[in-house]
C-alpha positions in Angstrom: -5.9 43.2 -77.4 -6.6 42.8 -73.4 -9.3 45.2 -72.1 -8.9 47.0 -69.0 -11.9 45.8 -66.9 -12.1 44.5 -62.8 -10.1 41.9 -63.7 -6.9 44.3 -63.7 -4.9 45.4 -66.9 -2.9 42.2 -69.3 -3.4 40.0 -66.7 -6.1 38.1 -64.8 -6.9 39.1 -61.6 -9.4 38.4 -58.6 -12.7 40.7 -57.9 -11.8 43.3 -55.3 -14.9 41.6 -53.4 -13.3 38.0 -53.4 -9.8 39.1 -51.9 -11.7 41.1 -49.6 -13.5 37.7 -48.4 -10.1 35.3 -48.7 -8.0 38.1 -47.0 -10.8 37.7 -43.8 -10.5 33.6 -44.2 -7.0 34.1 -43.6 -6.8 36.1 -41.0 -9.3 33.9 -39.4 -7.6 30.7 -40.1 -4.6 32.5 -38.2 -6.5 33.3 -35.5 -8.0 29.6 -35.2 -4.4 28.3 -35.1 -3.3 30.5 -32.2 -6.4 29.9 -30.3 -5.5 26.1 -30.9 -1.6 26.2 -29.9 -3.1 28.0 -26.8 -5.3 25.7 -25.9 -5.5 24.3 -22.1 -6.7 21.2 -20.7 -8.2 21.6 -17.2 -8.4 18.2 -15.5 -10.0 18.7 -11.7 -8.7 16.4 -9.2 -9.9 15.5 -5.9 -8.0 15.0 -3.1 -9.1 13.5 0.8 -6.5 14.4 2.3 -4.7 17.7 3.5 -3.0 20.0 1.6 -0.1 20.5 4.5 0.8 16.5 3.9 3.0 14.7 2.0 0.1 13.4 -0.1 -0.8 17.4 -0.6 2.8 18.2 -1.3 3.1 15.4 -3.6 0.0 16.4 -6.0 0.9 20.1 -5.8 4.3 19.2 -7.5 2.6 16.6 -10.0 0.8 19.9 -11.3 3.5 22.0 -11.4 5.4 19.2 -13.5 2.8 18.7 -15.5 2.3 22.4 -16.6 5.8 22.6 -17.2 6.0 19.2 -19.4 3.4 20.2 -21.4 4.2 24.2 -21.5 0.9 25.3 -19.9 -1.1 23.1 -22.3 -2.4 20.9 -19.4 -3.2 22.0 -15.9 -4.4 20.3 -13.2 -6.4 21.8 -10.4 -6.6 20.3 -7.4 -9.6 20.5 -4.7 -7.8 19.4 -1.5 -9.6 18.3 1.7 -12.3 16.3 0.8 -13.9 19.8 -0.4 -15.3 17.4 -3.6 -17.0 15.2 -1.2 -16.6 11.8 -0.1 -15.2 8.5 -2.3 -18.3 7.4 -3.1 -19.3 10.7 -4.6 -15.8 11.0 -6.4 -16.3 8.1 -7.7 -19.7 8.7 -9.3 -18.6 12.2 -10.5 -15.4 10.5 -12.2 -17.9 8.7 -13.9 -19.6 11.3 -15.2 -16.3 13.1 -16.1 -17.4 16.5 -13.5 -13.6 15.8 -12.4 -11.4 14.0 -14.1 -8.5 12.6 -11.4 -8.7 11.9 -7.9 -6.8 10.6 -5.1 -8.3 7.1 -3.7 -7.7 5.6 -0.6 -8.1 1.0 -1.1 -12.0 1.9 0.0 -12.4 4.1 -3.0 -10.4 2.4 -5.8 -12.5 -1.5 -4.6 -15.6 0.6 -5.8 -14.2 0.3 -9.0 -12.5 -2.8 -8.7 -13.3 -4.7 -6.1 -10.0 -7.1 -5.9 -7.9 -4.1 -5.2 -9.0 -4.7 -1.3 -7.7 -7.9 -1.0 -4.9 -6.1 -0.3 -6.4 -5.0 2.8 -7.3 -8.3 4.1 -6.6 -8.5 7.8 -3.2 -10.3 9.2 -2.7 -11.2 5.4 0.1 -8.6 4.7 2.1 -8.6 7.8 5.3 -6.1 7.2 6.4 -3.2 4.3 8.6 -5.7 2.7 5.8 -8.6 2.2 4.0 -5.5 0.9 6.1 -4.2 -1.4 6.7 -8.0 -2.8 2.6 -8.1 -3.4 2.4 -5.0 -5.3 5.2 -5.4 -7.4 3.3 -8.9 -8.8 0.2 -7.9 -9.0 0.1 -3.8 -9.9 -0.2 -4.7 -13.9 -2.9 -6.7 -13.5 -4.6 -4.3 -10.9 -4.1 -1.6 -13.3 -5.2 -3.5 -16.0 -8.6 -4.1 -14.2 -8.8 -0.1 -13.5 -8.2 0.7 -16.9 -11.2 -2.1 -18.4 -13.3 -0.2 -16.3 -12.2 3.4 -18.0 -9.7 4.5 -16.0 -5.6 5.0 -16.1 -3.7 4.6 -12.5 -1.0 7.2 -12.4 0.4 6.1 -9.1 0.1 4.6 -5.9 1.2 4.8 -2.5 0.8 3.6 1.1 -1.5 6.0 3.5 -0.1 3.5 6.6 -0.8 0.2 8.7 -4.5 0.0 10.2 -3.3 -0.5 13.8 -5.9 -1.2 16.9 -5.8 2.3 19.1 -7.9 1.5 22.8 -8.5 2.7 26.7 -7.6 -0.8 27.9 -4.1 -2.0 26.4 -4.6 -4.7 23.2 -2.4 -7.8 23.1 -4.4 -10.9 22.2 -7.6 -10.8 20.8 -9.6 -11.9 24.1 -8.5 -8.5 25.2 -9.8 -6.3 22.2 -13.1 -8.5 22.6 -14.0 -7.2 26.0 -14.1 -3.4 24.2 -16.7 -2.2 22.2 -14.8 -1.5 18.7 -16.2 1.6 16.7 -16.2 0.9 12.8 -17.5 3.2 9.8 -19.0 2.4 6.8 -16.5 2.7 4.6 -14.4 -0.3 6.2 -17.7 -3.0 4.9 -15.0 -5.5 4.3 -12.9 -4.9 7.2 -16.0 -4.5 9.0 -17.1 -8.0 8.2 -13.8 -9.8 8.8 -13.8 -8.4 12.3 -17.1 -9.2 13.3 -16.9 -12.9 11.9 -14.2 -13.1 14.7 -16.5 -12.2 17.1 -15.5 -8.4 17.7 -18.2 -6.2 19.4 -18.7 -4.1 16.6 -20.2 -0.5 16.8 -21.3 2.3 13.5 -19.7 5.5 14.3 -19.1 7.9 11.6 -15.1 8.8 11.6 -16.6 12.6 12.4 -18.1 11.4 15.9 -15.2 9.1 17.0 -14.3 11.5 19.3 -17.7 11.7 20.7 -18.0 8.3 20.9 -14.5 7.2 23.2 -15.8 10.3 25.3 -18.9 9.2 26.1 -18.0 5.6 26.3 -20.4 4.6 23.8 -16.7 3.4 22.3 -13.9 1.8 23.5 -11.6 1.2 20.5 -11.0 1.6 16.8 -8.8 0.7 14.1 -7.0 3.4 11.9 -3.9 4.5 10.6 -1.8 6.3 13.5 -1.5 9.3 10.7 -5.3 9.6 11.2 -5.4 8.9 14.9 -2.8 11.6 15.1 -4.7 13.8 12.8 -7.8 13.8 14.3 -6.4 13.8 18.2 -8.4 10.2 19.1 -5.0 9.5 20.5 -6.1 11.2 23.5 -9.0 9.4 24.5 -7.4 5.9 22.9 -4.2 6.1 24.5 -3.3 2.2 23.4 -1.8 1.1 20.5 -1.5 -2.4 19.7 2.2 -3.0 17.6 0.8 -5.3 15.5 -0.3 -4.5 11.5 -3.6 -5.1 11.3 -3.5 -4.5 7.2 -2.1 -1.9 4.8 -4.0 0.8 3.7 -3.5 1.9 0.4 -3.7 5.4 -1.8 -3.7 5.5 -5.8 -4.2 8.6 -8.0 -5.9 7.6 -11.4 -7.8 9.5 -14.3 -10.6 8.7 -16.4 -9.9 7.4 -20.0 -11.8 10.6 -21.3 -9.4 13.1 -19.9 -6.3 10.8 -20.7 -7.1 10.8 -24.0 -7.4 14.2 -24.5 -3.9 14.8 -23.6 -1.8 14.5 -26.8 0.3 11.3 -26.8 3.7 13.3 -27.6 3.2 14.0 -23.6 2.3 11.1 -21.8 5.9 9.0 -21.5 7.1 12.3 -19.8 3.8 12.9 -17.8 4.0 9.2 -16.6 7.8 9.2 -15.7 7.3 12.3 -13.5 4.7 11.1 -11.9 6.2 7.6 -11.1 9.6 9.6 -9.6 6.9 11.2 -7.6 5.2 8.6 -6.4 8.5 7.3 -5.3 9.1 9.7 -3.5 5.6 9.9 -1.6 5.8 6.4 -0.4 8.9 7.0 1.6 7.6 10.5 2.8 4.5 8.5 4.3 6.6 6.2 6.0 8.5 8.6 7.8 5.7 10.7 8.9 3.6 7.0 10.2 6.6 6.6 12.2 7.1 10.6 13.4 3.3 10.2 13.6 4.0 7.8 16.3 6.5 9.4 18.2 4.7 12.3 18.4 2.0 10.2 19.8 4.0 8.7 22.5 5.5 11.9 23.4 1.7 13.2 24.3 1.3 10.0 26.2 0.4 7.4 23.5 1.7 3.7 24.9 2.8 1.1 22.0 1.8 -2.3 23.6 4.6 -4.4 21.9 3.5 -8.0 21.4 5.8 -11.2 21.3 5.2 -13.3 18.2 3.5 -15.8 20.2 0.9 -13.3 21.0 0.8 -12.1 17.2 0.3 -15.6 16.4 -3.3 -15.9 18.2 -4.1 -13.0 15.9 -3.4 -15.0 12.9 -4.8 -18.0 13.8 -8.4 -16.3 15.1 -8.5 -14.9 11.5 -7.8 -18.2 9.8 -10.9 -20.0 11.4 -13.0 -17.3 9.7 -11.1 -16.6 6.4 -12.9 -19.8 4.6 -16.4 -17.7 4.7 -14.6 -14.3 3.9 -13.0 -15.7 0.7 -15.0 -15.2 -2.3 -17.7 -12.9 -0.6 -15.7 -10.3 0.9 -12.3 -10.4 -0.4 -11.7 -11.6 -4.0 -11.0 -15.5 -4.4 -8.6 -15.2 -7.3 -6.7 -12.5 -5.9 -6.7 -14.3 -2.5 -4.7 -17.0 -3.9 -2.0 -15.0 -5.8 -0.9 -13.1 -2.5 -0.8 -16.2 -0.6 1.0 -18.5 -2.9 3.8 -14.9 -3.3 3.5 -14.6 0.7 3.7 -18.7 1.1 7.3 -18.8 -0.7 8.4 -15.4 0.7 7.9 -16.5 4.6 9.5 -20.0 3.9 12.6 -18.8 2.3 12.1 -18.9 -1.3 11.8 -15.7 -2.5 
């Protein structure tokens, strides 16, 4: 016959003590789970550019898609304005994983893989459509090469063509020769090109451009005509050569630590918004480089339109240099690709 005793009464049964202790594990285990289903990934992203542009609308709406893709679970907060410093700092902070995405203009993304500013190579890329042919060949190796060195590209986009902008009108090079041509240090390569030509180059930080023209210390730069606009040098540089100096390029990656921590079941969403996106950035830019100019020329701006003859001295003056540029500023390998793509494009065989 069964005693009564802590075990219960004709059956066996757990200590009061020990259900007290499992009923607490439970709970907590409950709790844990919550916690973990509520769980939010914060990846920072830094951003150069305005928040009131097409680059600033575009991000704004890749986190909002995000957040919805993922139900809250990852959210991406975005530090417009160059508030997270300049590319060279992004780039050593995305590093370090303090943020985790940023927006890179073609000087950024070469500090992490330097053939990325081939791209840029002056008079190489003349026009959008021998651009878009470029990109379309060589964006999964590119990628590739950003990803070896711990990073995923989410997008890219144009920023604009690096156009000449002057007091004296620009047609042939002679012309741009007889100015002094204010550079930054960001543009090393650029930089380099030019002043293998035989430019008169001069430092100036982009802050102290206006400064510069004002004073005369400057007589011309190369930009984008969104940043000429942007930043008023229009009305000191009242000259814009028509011809495309190079393209100048924008890509928004993440480091391989934060893309992993987003759960895989995401990511072929997460991608696809983002690449409808970045669709539909590239043809905002486009229209605002050219509103950008009308603007311009409504304020005074004058396009100095040249014939192809005249465009030609351009691209001959950089091919005596581009045997010394080739392998020391601008990637050898890379070199070759575009021009054998631009080769058959420009002699009919696309």
């Amino acid at each position: 016959m069964i005693q009564k005793s802590e075990f219960g009464t004709g059956a066996f049964r757990l200590p009061r003590v020990c259900v007290r202790i499992f009923t607490v594990l439970v709970f907590l285990f409950i709790v844990q789970g919550l916690f973990a289903q509520q769980r939010t990934i914060v990846l920072k992203m830094a951003s150069p550019v305005p928040e009131n542009t097409p680059w600033g609308d575009c991000l704004n709406k890749i986190a909002a898609e995000w957040k919805r893709i993922t139900n809250g679970e990852v959210e991406i907060r975005i530090y417009h304005n160059g508030v997270a410093g300049n590319e060279d700092t992004v780039v050593r902070n995305l590093k370090v994983n303090q943020i985790q995405m940023a927006v890179l203009s073609t000087f950024g993304l070469c500090e992490i893989t330097p053939e990325i500013m081939t791209l840029s190579c002056p008079f190489f890329i003349r026009t959008d459509d021998e651009l878009d042919l470029v990109l379309n060949a060589l964006k999964p190796d590119l990628e590739q090469k950003m990803n070896d060195k711990g990073y995923y590209t989410l997008a890219w986009s144009r920023v604009g063509w690096v156009k000449v902008f002057s007091k004296a009108p620009v047609f042939v090079p002679a012309d741009l020769k007889r100015q002094k041509l204010g550079t930054n240090g960001d543009q090393a390569e650029l930089n380099q090109a030019f002043k293998t030509m035989g430019f008169q180059m001069i430092p100036v930080a982009r802050n102290d451009i206006l400064i510069a023209l004002n004073s005369g210390m400057v007589d011309a730069v190369y930009e984008s005509p969104i940043a000429v606009g942007s930043f008023q040098i229009f009305g000191l540089a009242k000259n814009m050569a028509s011809i495309n100096i190079a393209p100048f390029m924008g890509g928004i990656i993440v480091n391989q630590r934060a893309w992993r921590s987003i759960p895989d079941s995401y990511k072929p969403q997460l991608i696809e918004a983002t690449k409808k996106l970045e669709k539909e950035l590239d043809g905002a830019v486009r229209d605002l480089e050219d509103q950008m100019v009308k603007i311009m020329q409504n304020y005074g701006l004058v396009v100095n339109q040249l014939t192809p003859a005249q465009e030609q001295l351009w691209y001959d003056e950089i091919s005596k240099v581009m045997p010394g540029l080739i392998g020391t500023a601008f990637d050898r390998d890379t070199y070759n690709r575009i021009n054998d793509i631009l080769t058959k494009y420009r002699s009919g065989n696309k």
